[in-house]
Each structure stands twice: as C-alpha cells, then as structure tokens.
LOLORO-166675 format. One record per residue (C-alpha): residue number from 1; residue in three letters; x, y, z. Coordinates in pm, 1 decimal, padded with zeros to 6 digits. Layout:
{miti NUM,'Ala',{X,Y,Z}};
...
***
This chain:
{miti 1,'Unk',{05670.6,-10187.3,-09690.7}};
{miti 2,'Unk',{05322.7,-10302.2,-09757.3}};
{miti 3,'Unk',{05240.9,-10243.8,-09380.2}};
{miti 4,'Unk',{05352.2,-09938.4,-09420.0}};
{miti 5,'Unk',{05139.0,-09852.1,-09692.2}};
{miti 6,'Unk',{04860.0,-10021.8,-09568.2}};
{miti 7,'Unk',{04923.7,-09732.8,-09223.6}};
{miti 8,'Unk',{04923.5,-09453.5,-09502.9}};
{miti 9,'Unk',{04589.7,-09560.7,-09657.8}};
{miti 10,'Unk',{04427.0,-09561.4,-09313.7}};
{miti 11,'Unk',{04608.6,-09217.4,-09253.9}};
{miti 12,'Unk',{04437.7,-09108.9,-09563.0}};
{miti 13,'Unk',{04102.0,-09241.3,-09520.5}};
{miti 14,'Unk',{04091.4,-09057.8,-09197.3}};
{miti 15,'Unk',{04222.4,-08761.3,-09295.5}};
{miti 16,'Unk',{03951.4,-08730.5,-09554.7}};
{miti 17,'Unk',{03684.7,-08816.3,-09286.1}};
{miti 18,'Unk',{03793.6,-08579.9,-09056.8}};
{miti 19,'Unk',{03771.2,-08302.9,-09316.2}};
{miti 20,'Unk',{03488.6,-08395.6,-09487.0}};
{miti 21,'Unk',{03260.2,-08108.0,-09598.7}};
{miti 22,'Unk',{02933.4,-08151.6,-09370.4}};
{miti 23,'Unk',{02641.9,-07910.8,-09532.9}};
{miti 24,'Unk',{02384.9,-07723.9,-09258.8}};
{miti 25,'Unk',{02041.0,-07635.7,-09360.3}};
{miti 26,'Unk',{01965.1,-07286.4,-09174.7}};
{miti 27,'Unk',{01583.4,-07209.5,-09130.3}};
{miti 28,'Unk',{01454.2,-06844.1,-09025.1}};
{miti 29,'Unk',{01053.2,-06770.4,-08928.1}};
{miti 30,'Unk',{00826.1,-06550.6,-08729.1}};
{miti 31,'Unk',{00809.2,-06565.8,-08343.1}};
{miti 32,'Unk',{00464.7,-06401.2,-08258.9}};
{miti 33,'Unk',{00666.5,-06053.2,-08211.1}};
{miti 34,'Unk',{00830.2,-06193.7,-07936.6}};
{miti 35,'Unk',{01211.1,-06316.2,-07837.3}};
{miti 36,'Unk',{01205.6,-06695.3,-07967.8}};
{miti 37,'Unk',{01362.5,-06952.7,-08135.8}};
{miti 38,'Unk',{01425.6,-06753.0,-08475.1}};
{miti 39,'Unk',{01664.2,-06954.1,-08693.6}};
{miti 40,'Unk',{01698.3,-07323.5,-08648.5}};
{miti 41,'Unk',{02040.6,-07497.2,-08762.8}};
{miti 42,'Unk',{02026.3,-07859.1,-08915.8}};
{miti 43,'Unk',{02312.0,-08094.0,-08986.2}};
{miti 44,'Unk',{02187.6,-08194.4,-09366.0}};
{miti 45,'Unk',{02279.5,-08531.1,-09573.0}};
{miti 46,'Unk',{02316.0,-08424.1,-09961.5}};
{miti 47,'Unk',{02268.1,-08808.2,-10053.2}};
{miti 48,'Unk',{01933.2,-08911.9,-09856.5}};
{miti 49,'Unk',{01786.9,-08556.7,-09734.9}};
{miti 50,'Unk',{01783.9,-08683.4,-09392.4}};
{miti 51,'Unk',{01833.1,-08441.4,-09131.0}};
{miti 52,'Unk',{01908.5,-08377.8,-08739.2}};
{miti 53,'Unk',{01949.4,-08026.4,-08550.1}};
{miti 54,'Unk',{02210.0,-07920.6,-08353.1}};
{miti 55,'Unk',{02172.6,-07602.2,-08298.6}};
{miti 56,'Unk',{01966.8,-07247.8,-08277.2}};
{miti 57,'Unk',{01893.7,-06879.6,-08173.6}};
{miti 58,'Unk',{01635.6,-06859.6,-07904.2}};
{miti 59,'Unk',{01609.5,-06515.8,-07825.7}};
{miti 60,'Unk',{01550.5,-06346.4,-08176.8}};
{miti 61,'Unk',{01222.8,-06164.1,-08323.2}};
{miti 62,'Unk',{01121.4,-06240.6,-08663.3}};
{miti 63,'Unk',{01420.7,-06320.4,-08852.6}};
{miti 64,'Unk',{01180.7,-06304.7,-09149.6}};
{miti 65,'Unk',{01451.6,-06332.5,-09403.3}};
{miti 66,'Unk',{01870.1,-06382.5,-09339.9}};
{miti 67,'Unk',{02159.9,-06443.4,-09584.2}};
{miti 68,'Unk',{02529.8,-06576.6,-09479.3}};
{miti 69,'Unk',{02853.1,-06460.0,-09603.0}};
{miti 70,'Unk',{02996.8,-06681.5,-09869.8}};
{miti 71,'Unk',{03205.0,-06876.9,-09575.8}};
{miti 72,'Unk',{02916.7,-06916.0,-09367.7}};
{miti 73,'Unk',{03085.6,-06736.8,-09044.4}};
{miti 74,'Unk',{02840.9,-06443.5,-09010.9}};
{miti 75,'Unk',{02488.8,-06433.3,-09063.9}};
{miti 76,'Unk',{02297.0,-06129.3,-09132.4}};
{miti 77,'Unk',{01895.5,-06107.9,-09017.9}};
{miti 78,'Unk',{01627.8,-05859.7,-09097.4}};
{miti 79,'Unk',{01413.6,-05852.5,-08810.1}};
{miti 80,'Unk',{01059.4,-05731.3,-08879.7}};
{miti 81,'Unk',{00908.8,-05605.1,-08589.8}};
{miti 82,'Unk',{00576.4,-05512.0,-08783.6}};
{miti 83,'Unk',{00417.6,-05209.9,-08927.5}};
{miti 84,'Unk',{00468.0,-04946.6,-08710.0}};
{miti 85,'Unk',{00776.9,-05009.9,-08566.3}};
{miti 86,'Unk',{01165.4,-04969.3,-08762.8}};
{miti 87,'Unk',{01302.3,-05308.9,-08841.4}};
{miti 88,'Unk',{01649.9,-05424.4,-08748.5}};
{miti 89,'Unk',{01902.7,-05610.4,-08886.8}};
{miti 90,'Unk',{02130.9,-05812.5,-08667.6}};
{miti 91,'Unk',{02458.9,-06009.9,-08723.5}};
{miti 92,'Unk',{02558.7,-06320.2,-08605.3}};
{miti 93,'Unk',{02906.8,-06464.8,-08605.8}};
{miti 94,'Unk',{02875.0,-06831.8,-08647.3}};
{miti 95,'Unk',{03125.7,-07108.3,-08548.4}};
{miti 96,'Unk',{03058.0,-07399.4,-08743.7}};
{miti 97,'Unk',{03283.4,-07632.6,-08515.2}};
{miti 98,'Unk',{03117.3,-07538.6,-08185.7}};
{miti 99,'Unk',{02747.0,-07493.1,-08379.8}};
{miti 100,'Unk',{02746.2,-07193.1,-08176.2}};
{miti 101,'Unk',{02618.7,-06777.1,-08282.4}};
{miti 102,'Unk',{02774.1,-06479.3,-08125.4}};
{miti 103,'Unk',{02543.7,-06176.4,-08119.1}};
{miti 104,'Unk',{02744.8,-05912.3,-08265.5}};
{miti 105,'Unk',{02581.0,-05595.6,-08361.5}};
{miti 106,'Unk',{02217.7,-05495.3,-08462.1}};
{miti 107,'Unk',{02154.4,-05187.4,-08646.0}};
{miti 108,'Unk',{01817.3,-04998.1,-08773.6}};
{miti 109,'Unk',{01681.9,-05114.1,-09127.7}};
{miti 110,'Unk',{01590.4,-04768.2,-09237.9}};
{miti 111,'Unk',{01235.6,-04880.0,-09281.2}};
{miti 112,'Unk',{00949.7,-05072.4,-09173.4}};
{miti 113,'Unk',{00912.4,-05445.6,-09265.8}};
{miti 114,'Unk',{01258.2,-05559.2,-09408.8}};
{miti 115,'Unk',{01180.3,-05859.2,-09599.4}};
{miti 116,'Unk',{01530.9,-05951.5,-09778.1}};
{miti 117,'Unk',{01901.3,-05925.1,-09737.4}};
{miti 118,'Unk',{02179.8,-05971.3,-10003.2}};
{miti 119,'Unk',{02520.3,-05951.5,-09989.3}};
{miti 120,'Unk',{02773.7,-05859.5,-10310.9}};
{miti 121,'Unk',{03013.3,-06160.3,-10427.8}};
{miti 122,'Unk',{03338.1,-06003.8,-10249.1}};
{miti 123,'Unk',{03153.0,-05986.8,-09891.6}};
{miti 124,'Unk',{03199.6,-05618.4,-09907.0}};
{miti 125,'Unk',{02794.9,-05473.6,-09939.1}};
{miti 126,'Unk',{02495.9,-05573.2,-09762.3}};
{miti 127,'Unk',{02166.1,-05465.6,-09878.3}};
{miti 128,'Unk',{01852.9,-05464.6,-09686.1}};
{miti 129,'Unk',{01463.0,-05399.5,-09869.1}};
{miti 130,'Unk',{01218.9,-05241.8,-09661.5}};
{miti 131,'Unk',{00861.2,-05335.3,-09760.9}};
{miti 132,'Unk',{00681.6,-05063.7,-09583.1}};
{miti 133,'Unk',{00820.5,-04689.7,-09564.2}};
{miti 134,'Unk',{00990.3,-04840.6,-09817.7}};
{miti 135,'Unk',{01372.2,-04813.5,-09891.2}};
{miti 136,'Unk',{01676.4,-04990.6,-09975.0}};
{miti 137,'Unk',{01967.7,-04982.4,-09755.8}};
{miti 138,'Unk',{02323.5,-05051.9,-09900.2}};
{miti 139,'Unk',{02557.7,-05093.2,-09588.4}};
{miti 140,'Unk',{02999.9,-05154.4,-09597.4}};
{miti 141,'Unk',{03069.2,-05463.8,-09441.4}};
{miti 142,'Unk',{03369.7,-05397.4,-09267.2}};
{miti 143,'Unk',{03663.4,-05658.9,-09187.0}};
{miti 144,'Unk',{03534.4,-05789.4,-08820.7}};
{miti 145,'Unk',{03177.1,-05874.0,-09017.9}};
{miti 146,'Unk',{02999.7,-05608.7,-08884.4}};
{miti 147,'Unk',{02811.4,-05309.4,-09074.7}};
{miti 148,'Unk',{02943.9,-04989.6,-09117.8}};
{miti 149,'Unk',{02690.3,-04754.2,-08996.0}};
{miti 150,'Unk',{02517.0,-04458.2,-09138.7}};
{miti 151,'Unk',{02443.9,-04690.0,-09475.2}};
{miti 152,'Unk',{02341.8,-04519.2,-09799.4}};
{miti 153,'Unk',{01973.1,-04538.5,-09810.7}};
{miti 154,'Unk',{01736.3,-04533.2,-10130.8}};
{miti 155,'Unk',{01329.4,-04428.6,-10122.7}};
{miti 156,'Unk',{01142.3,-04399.8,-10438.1}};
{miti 157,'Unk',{00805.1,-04230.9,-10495.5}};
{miti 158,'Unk',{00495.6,-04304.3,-10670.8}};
{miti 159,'Unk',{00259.7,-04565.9,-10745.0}};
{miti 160,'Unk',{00122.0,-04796.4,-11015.9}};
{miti 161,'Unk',{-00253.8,-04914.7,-11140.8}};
{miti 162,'Unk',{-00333.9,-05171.3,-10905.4}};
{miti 163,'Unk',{-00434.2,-04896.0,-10591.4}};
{miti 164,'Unk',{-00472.5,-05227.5,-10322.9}};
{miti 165,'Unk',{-00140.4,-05326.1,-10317.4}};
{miti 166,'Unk',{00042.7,-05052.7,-10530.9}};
{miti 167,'Unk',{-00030.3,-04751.8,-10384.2}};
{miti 168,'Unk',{00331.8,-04672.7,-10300.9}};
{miti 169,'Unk',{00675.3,-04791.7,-10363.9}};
{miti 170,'Unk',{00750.0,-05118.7,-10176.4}};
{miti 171,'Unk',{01093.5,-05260.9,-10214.7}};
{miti 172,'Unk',{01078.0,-05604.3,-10177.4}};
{miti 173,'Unk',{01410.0,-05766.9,-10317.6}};
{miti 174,'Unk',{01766.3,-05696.5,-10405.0}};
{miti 175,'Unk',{02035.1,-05898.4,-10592.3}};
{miti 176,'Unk',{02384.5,-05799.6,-10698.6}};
{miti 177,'Unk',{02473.2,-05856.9,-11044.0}};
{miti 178,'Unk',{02781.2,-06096.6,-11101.5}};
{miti 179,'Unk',{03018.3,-05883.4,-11090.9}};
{miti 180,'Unk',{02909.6,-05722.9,-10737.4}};
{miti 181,'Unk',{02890.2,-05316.6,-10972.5}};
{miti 182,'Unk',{02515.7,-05321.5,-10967.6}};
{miti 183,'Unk',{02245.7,-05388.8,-10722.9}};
{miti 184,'Unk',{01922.7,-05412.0,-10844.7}};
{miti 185,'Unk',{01624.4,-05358.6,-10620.1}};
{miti 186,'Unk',{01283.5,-05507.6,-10717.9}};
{miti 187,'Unk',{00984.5,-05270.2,-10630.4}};
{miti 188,'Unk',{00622.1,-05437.2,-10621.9}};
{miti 189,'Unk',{00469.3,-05079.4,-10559.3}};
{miti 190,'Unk',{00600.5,-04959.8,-10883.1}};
{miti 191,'Unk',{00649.4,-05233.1,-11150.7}};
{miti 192,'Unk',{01043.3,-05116.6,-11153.2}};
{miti 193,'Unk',{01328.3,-05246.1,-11119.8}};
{miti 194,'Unk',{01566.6,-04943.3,-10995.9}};
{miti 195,'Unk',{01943.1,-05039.0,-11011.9}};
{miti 196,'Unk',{02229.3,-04869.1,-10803.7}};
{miti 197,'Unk',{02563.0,-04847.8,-10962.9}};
{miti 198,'Unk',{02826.0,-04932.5,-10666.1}};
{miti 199,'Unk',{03141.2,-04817.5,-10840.6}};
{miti 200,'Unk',{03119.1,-04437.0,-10748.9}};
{miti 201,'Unk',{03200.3,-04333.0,-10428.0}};
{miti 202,'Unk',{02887.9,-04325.3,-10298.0}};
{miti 203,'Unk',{02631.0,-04608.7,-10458.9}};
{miti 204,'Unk',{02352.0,-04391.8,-10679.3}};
{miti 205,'Unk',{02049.4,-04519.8,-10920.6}};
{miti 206,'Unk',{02163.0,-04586.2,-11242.7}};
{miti 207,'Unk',{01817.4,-04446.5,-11489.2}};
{miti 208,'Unk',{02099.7,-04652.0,-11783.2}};
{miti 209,'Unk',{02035.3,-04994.6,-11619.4}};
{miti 210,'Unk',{01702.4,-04919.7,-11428.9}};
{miti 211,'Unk',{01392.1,-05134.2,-11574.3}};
{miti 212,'Unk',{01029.1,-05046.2,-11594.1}};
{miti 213,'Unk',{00801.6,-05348.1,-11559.4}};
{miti 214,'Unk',{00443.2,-05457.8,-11716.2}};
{miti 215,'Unk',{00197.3,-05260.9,-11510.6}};
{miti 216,'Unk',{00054.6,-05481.9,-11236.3}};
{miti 217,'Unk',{00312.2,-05735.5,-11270.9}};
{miti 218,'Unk',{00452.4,-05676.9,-10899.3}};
{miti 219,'Unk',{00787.3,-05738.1,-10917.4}};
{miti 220,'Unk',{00907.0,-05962.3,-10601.8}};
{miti 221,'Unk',{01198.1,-06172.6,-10598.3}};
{miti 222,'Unk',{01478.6,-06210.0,-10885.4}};
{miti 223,'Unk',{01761.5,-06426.5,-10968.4}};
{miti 224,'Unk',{02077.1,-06483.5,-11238.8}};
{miti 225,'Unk',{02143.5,-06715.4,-11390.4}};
{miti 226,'Unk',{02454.2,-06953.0,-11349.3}};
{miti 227,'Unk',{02584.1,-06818.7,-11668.7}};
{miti 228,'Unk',{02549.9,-06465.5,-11603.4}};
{miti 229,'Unk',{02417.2,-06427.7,-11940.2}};
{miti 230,'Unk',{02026.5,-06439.6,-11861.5}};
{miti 231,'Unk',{01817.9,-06308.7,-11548.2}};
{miti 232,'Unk',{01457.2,-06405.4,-11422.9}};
{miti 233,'Unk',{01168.8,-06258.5,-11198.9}};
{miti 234,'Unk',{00890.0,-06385.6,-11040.4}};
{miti 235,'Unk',{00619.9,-06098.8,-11039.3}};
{miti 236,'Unk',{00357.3,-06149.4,-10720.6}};
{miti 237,'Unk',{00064.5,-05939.8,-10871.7}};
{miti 238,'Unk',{-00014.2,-06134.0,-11223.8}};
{miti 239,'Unk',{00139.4,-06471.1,-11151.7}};
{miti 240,'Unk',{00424.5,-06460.2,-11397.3}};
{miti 241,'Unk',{00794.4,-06494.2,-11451.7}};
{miti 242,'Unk',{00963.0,-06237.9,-11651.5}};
{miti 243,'Unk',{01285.3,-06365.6,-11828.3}};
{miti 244,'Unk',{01557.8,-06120.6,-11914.6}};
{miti 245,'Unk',{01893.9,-06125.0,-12129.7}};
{miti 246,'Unk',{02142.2,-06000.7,-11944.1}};
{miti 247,'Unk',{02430.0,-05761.9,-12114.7}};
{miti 248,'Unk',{02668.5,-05535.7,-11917.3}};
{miti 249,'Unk',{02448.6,-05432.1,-11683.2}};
{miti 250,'Unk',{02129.1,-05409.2,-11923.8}};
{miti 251,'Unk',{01856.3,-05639.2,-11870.5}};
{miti 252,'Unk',{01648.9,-05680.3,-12187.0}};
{miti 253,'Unk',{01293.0,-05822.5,-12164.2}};
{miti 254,'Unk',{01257.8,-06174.4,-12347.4}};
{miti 255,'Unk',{00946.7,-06342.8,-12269.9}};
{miti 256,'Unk',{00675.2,-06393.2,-11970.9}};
{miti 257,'Unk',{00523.7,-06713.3,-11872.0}};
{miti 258,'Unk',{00249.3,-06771.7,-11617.3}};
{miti 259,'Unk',{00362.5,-06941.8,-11307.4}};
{miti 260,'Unk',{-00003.2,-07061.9,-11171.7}};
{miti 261,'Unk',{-00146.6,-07410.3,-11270.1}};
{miti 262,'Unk',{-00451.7,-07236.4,-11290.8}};
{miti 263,'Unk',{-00590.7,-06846.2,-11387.5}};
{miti 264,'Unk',{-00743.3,-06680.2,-11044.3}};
{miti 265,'Unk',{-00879.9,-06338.3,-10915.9}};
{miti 266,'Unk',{-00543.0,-06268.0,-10758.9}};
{miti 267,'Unk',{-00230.1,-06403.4,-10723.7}};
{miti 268,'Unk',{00032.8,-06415.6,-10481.5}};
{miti 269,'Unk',{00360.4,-06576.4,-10641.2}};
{miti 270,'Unk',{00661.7,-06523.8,-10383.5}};
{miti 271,'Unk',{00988.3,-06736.9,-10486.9}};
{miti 272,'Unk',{01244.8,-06806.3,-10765.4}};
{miti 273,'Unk',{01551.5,-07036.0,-10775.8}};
{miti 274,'Unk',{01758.6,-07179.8,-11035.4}};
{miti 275,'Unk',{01865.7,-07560.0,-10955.4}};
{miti 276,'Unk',{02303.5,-07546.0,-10961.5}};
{miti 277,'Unk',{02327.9,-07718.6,-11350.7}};
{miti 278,'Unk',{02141.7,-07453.2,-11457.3}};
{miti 279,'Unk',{01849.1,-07630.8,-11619.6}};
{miti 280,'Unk',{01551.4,-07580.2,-11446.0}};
{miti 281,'Unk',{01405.7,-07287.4,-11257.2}};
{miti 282,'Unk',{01127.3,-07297.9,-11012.7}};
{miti 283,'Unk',{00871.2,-07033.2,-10893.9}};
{miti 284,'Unk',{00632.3,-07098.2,-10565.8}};
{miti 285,'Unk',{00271.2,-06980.3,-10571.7}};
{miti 286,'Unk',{00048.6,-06885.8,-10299.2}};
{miti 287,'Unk',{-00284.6,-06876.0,-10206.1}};
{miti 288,'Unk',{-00544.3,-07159.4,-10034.4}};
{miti 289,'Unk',{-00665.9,-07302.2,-10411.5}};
{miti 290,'Unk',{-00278.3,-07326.4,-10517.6}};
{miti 291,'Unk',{00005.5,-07374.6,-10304.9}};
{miti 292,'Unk',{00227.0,-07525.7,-10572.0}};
{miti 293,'Unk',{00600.8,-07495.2,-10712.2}};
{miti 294,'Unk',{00598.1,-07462.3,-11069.4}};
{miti 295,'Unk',{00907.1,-07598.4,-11275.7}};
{miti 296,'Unk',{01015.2,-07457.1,-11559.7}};
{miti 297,'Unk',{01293.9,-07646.7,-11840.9}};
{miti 298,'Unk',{01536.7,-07321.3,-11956.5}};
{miti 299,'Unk',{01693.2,-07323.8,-12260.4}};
{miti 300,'Unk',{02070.9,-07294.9,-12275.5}};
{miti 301,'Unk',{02088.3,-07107.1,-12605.8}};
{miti 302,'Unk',{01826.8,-06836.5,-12583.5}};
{miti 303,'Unk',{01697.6,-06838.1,-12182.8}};
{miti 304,'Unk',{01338.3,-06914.1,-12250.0}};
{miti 305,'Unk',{01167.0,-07066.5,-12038.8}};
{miti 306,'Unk',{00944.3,-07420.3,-12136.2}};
{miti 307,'Unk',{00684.5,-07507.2,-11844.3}};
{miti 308,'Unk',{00703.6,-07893.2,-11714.0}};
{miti 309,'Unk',{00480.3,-07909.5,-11485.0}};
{miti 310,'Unk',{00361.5,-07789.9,-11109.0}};
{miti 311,'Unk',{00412.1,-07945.9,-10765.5}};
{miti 312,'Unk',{00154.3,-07956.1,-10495.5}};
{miti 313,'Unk',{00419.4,-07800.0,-10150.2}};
{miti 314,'Unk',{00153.5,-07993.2,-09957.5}};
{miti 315,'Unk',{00116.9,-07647.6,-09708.2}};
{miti 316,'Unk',{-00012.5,-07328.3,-09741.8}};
{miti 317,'Unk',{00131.8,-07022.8,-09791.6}};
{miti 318,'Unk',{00512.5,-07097.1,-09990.2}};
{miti 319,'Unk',{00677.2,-06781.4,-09890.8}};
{miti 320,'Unk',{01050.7,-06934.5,-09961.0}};
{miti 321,'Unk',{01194.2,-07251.6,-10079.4}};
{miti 322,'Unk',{01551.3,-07389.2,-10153.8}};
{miti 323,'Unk',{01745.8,-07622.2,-10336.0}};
{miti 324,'Unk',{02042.5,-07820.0,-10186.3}};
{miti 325,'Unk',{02412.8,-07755.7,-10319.1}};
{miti 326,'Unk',{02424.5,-08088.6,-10439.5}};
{miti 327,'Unk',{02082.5,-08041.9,-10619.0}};
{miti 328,'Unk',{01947.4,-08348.9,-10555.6}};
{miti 329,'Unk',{01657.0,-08174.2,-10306.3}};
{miti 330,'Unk',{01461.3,-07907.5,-10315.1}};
{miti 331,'Unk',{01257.7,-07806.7,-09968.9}};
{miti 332,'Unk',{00971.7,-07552.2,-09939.1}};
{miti 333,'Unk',{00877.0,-07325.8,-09649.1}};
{miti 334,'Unk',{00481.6,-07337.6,-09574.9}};
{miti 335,'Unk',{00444.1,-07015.4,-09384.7}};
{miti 336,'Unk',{00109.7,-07070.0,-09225.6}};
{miti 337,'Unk',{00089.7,-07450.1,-09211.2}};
{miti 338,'Unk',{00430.2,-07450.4,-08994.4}};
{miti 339,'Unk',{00635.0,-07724.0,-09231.0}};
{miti 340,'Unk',{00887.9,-07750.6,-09428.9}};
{miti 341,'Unk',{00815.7,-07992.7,-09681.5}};
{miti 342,'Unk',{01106.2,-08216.4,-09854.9}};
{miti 343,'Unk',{01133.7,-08337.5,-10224.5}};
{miti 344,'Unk',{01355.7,-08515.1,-10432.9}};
{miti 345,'Unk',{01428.1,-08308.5,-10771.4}};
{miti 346,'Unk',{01492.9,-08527.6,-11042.0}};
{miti 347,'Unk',{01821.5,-08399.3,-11192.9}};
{miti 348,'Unk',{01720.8,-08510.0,-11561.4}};
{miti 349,'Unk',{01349.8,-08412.2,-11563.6}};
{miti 350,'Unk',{01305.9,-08098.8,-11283.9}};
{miti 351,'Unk',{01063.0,-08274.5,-11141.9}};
{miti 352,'Unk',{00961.1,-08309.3,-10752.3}};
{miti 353,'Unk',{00852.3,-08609.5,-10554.9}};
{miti 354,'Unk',{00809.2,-08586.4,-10156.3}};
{miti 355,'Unk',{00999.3,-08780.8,-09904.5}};
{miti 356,'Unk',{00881.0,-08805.7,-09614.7}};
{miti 357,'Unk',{01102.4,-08590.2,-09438.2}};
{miti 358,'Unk',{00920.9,-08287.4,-09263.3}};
{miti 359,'Unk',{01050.8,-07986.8,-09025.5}};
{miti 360,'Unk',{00776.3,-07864.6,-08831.4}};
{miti 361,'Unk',{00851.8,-07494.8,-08741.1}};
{miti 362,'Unk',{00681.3,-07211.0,-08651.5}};
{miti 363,'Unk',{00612.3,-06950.5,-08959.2}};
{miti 364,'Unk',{00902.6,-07056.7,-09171.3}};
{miti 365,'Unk',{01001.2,-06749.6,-09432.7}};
{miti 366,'Unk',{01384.1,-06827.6,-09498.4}};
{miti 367,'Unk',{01624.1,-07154.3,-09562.3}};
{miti 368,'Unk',{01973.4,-07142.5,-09683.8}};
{miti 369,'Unk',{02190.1,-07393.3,-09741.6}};
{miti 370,'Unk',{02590.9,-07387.4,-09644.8}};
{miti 371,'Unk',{02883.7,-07644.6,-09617.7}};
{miti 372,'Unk',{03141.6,-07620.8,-09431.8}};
{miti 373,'Unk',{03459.8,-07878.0,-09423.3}};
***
C-alpha cells in the first residue's frame, strides 16, 4: 500500500512537471527596412529573470509593434515599412510546443506607419493605429485567426497648437475598454481621444464617450486599470500622465502629474503599464538627458497617482517596456542603444534595481509576455 502510494506521488510530481506553465518573453524591433530577424522568442524564468531563446522570425520587416491573442497561438504584427510606403499587418500562428510561426496572412494597414495593435477581450476585433496618413483600422478576427478583410477604417481631421509635431491627426494607440464595447484611439495630432462604439453593426465614433485633451499634451499610449474603475495616459508632448475615472464608458479627467525627473525644452514620453496587483504604474521617458522609467504609487480609493521615484533604463531611447506576469520584473526596450535592460521591481515599494541580465537586439520597439502550460 505505501509503495503504492509512494508510485502515485511520483505519478503526480511528474504530471505537474510535465504540465507546468513555462512563460515566453516575445521581443519585436526594426530590421533596417529589410527581411530580418523581426521578433525574437525567449524561454523566461518568473523566479530569477534568467532567460534563453529558442526561437524566431527571420524574414520579417519592422515588426515595430505586435500583440498575441489571449492564448498566445496567433500573433498579429504591424509592419512599418516607412513614410511613403502602406504598412502591413501580418499574422502568425504560433505553436508553443514546436516554438515554431506559420505565416498566415498579411493584409494592408490602411495607413502609413502603424505603430500599435490591440485586440478586444473575446479575440473577436483587432485594431491597428496608423501614425502617418493617419487612421485606425478595426478588423473581425475570424475563427481560423485570420482578419476579415475590407476592415472599418477611421481618419480624423485637423490639428492642434504645437504646428512641429501636431500639424495633423496622428493616431498613435488604441485600447478596448473592459468590456470589449468601446475602443478608444489616442491621437497625438489632436489632443483627443476619439472612441468607437463596437456594438452597432458597423463600429462608429461615439462624440458621448470621445475625450478632448490639454492642448499640447500629445496623447500616446493608454492603459486600465486592473479594476476597471480608473484609466491612465501617458501624453508624449508635455511629459505627463493624465489619470481618468472610468464610468460606463465615460472617462472623467482627475489629475496630471509630470512623468520627467527633470523640466526640458521637449519631451518625448512613450510608455505606460500598470504592474498585475495594481499598485504601481510606470511611464518611460525619452530623450539623451533622460532615459528613465518613472514609478508612480496609485491609490486604491480615488486613482491618484503619488510619484516614488525614477529609474535610470541605462539606454537611450525607451520606446516600450514590460512587466512579467508574475510581477516580479520589469524589462525596458532601448530603441537606439540595441538592449533590453532587466530589473527587479520590488513588489512592496515599485521600485527597480538592474540585474545583470541584458538582450542585445537590434532596434527593440515591442515585448510581450505569455505562458503557456
């Protein structure tokens, strides 16, 4: 009997090996507008950061940004192929026993420089931002992964007050709300946030749940909260983060902090996450006299935002960062220093020390994280 028990333990033990969840860092960059290795693939360790690749795309241009489907078996890639070219976007079915990707369609962006993809909670929508010739594209996933084509396509007109960088729309993010009814699309050009209400037949701007910005703010990238009950964005032009309350579909303004360790002449703020426990956020800042993640302490009552202090990325040019599912690292992509930079994240404080774990990679823009049992 004990033998026999001792058998079933074993069995057990085994068993749970076997399927044990195994998380994969995925890294995206620039290729000199050429076919090249594109999106990297590491096998990740959630307790000591360390990590090995196993596997890649080798002929891909500028996967700039990508996002996967919530069970990591497709992967969906803007390629930018530069200003006066349409972009793509391509999709990848990935096998995450074989490490392998199956090129499986690649459509036009309906614009010039897509810089973002998002997909809606149910793996239904897929939206792409154009930069340039700007536009938002919402596409159907369908069943096999792939897009539906012909998507439904946004452009906005106009400009705002700061005529260098704002002298047209430029779409640069989008982000479904929780409940995968609204997409909101963050335009730099025009210090608005348009949303598209995705319960008609056809998705259509919303003016109800659309938000008009500070002038000159520049808003870039944007990002719920765990909760669902507050909303945050990291505005490239002045160097701030805008927090929001967020209300069946309504985003009401609640407070702006600066993001810089430092005032400048310009400002170049790209990225915003929220760490999984939901108590700090974290903005990266750009330019050669900066370079640094700044971490913020949110409060769980009202969603304002207390600063704690900022983090050298020890690169230049933090385009995108990420922080692990387990939340016990955070890693930064220095676009023009070709690294990606690991830190511990100090679950109790927010803040960041470096390991010395390092990627080198050409032009890294994009990591995401997925796990896979």
């Amino acid at each position: 009997m004990k033998y026999y028990s001792f058998l079933s333990a074993i069995s057990f033990l085994l068993s749970i090996t076997m399927h044990a969840q195994k998380t994969y860092l995925f890294a995206g960059g620039y290729t000199k507008d050429q076919k090249g290795e594109g999106i990297q693939v590491f096998e990740f360790d959630t307790e000591n950061g360390h990590v090995s690749k196993v596997s890649s795309i080798d002929d891909i241009v500028n996967a700039g940004y990508f996002e996967l489907n919530s069970e990591g078996t497709y992967l969906y890639t803007c390629n930018d192929l530069g200003w006066e070219k349409e972009g793509k976007v391509s999709v990848y079915a990935f096998n995450s026993q074989t490490l392998s990707f199956d090129l499986k369609q690649q459509l036009n962006s309906e614009g010039h420089n897509p810089c973002h993809v998002a997909i809606d909670g149910k793996n239904q929508k897929l939206a792409i931002s154009n930069y340039t010739q700007s536009s938002g594209a919402v596409f159907n996933i369908l069943s096999n992964g792939n897009l539906k084509e012909q998507p439904t396509v946004f452009k906005f007109e106009g400009n705002s007050i700061m005529k260098s960088r704002q002298e047209a729309s430029h779409v640069h993010s989008a982000n479904f709300s929780p409940d995968s009814k609204l997409l909101y699309l963050q335009d730099l050009g025009l210090d608005k946030i348009h949303a598209i209400c995705l319960t008609k037949n056809e998705p259509e701007v919303s003016k109800k749940y659309s938000l008009k910005t500070t002038e000159g703010a520049g808003p870039r990238h944007f990002t719920f909260h765990p909760n669902g009950k507050f909303a945050y964005t990291i505005n490239e032009l002045n160097g701030t983060v805008s927090s929001y309350c967020y209300k069946k579909g309504r985003l009401k303004e609640i407070d702006t902090d600066f993001s810089y360790s430092k005032k400048q002449d310009s400002y170049g703020s790209a990225d915003i996450h929220i760490s999984p426990d939901g108590k700090f956020l974290y903005t990266s800042n750009r330019w050669e006299n900066e370079n640094t993640i700044a971490i913020f302490k949110i409060d769980s009552k009202n969603g304002n935002l207390e600063l704690v202090g900022h983090q050298s990325t020890h690169g230049d040019h933090p385009r995108n960062f990420v922080i692990d599912p387990s939340g016990n690292f955070l890693l930064v992509a220095n676009r023009n220093t070709n690294n990606i930079v690991f830190f511990k994240r100090d679950q109790t404080t927010g803040l960041l020390t470096k390991t010395e774990q390092e990627i080198k990679m050409n032009e890294p823009t994009c990591l995401k994280f997925q796990s896979y049992r």
